[in-house]
N, C-alpha and C positions, 0 to 999 in steps of 0.2 A: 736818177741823178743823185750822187750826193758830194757831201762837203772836200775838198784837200786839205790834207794836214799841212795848216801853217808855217812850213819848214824853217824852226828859229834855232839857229845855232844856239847848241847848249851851252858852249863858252863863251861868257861877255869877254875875256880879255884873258889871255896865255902869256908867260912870263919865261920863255922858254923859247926852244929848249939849251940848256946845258949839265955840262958832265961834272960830278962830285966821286973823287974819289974814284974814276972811272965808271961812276953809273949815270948814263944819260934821265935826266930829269927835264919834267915840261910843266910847271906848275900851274895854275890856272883857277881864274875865278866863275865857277859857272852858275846858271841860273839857279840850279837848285839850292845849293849853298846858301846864295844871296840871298833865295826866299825865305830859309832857316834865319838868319840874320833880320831879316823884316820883322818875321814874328817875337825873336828876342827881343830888338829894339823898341815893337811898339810895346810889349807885356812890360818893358824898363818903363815907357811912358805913362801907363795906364796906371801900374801896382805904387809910383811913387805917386801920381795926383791921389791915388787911394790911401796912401800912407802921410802925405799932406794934409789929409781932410780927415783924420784920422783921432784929433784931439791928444795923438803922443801913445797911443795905442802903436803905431808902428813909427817906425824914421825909415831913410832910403837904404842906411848903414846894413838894416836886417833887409831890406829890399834886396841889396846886390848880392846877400850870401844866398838868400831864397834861388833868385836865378842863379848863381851861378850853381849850386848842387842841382838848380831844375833841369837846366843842362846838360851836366852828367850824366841825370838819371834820363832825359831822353836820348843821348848819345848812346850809354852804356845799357840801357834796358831796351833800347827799339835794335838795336843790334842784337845783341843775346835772343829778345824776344822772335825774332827772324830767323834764326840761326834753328831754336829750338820750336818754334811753330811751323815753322814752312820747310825746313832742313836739318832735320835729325837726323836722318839717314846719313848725308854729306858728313854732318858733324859728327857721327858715332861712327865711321868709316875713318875721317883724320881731323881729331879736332882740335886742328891748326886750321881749321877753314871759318871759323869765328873770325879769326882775324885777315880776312881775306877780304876787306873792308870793298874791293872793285868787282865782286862774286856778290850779287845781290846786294839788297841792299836793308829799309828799315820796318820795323812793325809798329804800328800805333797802340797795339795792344801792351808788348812787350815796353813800348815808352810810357804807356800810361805806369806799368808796374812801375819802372827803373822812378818816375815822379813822386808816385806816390811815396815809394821809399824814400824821396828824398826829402817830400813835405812831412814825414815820418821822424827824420831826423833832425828838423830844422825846430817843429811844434816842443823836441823837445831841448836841443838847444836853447831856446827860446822862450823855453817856460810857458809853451801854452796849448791849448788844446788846440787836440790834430784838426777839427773841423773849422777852428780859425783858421788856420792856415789855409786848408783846402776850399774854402768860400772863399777867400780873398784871392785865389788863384784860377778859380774854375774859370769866370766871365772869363776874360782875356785867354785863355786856350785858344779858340776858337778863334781868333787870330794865325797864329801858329799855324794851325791844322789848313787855316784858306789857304796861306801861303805856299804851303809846303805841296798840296794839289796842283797849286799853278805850275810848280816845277815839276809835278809828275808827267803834267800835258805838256810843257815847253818841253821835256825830253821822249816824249812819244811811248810812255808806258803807263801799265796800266788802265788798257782799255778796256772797254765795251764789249760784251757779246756782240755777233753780227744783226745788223737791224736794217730794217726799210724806211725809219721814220724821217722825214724831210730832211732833219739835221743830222743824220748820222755821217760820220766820218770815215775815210780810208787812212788809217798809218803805216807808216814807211814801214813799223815791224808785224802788222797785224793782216796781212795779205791783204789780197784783191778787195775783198770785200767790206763794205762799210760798217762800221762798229758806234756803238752807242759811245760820244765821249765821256765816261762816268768818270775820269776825274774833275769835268767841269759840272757835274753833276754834285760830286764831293762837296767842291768848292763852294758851290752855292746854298746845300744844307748844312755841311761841318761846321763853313767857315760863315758863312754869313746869317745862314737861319737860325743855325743854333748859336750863333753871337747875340743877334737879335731878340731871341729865345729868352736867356739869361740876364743880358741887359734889363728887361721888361720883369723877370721874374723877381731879381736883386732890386727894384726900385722899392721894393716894403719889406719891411722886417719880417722875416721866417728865423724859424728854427733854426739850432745849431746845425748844419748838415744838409739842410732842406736843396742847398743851390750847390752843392757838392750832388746831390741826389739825382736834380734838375738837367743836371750835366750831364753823369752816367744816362738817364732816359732818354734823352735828345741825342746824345751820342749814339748811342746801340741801334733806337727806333731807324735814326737815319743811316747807318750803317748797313744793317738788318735790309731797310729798303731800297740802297744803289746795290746791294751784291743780288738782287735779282736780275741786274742787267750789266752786270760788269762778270769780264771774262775771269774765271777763275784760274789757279795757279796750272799748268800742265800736268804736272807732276801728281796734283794732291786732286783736282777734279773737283767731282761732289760727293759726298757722303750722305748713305740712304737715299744714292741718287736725285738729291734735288738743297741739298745743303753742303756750305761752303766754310770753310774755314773760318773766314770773317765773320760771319753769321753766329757758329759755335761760341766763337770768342764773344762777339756782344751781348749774346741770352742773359749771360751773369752780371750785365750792366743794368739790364733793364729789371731783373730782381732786385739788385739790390740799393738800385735809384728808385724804386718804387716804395723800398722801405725805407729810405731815407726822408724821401717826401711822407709819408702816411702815417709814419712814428708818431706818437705824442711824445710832447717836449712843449716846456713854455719857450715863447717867443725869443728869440735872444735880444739884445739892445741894436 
């Protein structure tokens, strides 16, 4: 026996359709979207009580530029990062398929870059060191990242290898057979254990970088461990026959969240 996929319309509410200029349009708000929006709004909620509590070290003013370039850079880097992780081929073939924005979709690797570059340019608008910036943004990711899983299961992708275990599921695009749901698997490490994680680690003063560090390990580690049971791309398989793309990508998180954490450095305030 196993579970049916939930069948939730991926559109909460369609605004359409009508024609512009002769091109029929059908706009629409869907879940995944929404769930990108959740995680904005609560990182808005979280980064100003932090900048509240902050003693004038921060205001909300540098808060909404931080997200709004955080944004960008997950927009414009989990895109590119997709484009060039998962479809190069595509992309060195006509690369007008970058912006083929309904042709696939994001990479967390490629957003973590586009972020970083952005807390890159903000520490130094800003006047201050990059690992301020990136400790005061790491905890609340993990927000972000639960949400954005939930839209991956509310629209039936990114599934599971096929499994026997009680809870495995059948998806509408995943054939007959029942599949591990490893984006609710995601969900529960990316976004809630490694929230958790951080939460717990950020209650005592660490080093410059330590919870920047903390972040890369818990990320990768949990990453590293759902791509053992989550179906890998078609196209790209495994590599050395038992490693995955996702996997490649997160090694270099767990080195160098390892050094992050193990450095010496005096404590910061």
């Amino acid at each position: 026996m196993a579970l049916n996929f939930p069948h939730i319309d991926p559109i909460i509410v369609s605004f359409g359709p009508f024609e512009i200029f002769g091109t029929s349009l059908e706009p629409a708000l869907r879940w995944y979207g929404f769930m990108y929006l959740v995680g904005f709004v609560a990182a808005l909620w979280l980064l100003n009580r932090q900048a509240d509590r902050s003693n004038g070290l921060w205001n909300r003013e540098q808060v909404s530029d931080l997200l709004f370039y955080g944004f960008l850079g997950v927009v414009l880097g989990g895109r590119v990062g997709y484009v060039l992780f998962y479809h190069l081929d595509l992309f060195l073939a006509n690369p007008m398929y970058l912006f083929k924005i309904t042709e696939g979709g994001m990479s967390f690797h490629g957003g973590l870059i586009g972020v970083i570059s952005a807390m890159a340019y903000i520490a130094w608008k800003q006047k201050r060191h990059f690992f301020a910036v990136a400790d005061m943004v790491a905890p609340v990711v993990p927000i972000g990242l639960g949400a954005g899983r939930i839209g991956n299961f509310i629209n039936g992708e990114l599934w599971g290898r096929v499994s026997d275990v009680p809870w495995a599921m059948v998806f509408p695009t995943g054939g007959p057979d029942p599949r591990h749901p490893s984006q609710l698997y995601q969900f529960a490490l990316e976004g809630v254990a490694l929230y958790l994680l951080l939460f717990w680690f950020s209650r005592k003063p660490r080093q410059q970088g330590a919870i920047s560090g903390m972040f890369l390990l818990g990320y990768g580690s949990f990453r590293i461990l759902v791509e053992t049971v989550r179906q890998p791309d078609a196209h790209l398989g495994y590599y050395l026959g038992f490693i995955t793309m996702g996997q490649i990508l997160s090694v270099p998180m767990l080195a160098l969240g390892l050094y992050l954490i193990l450095r010496k450095q005096e404590p910061r305030a």
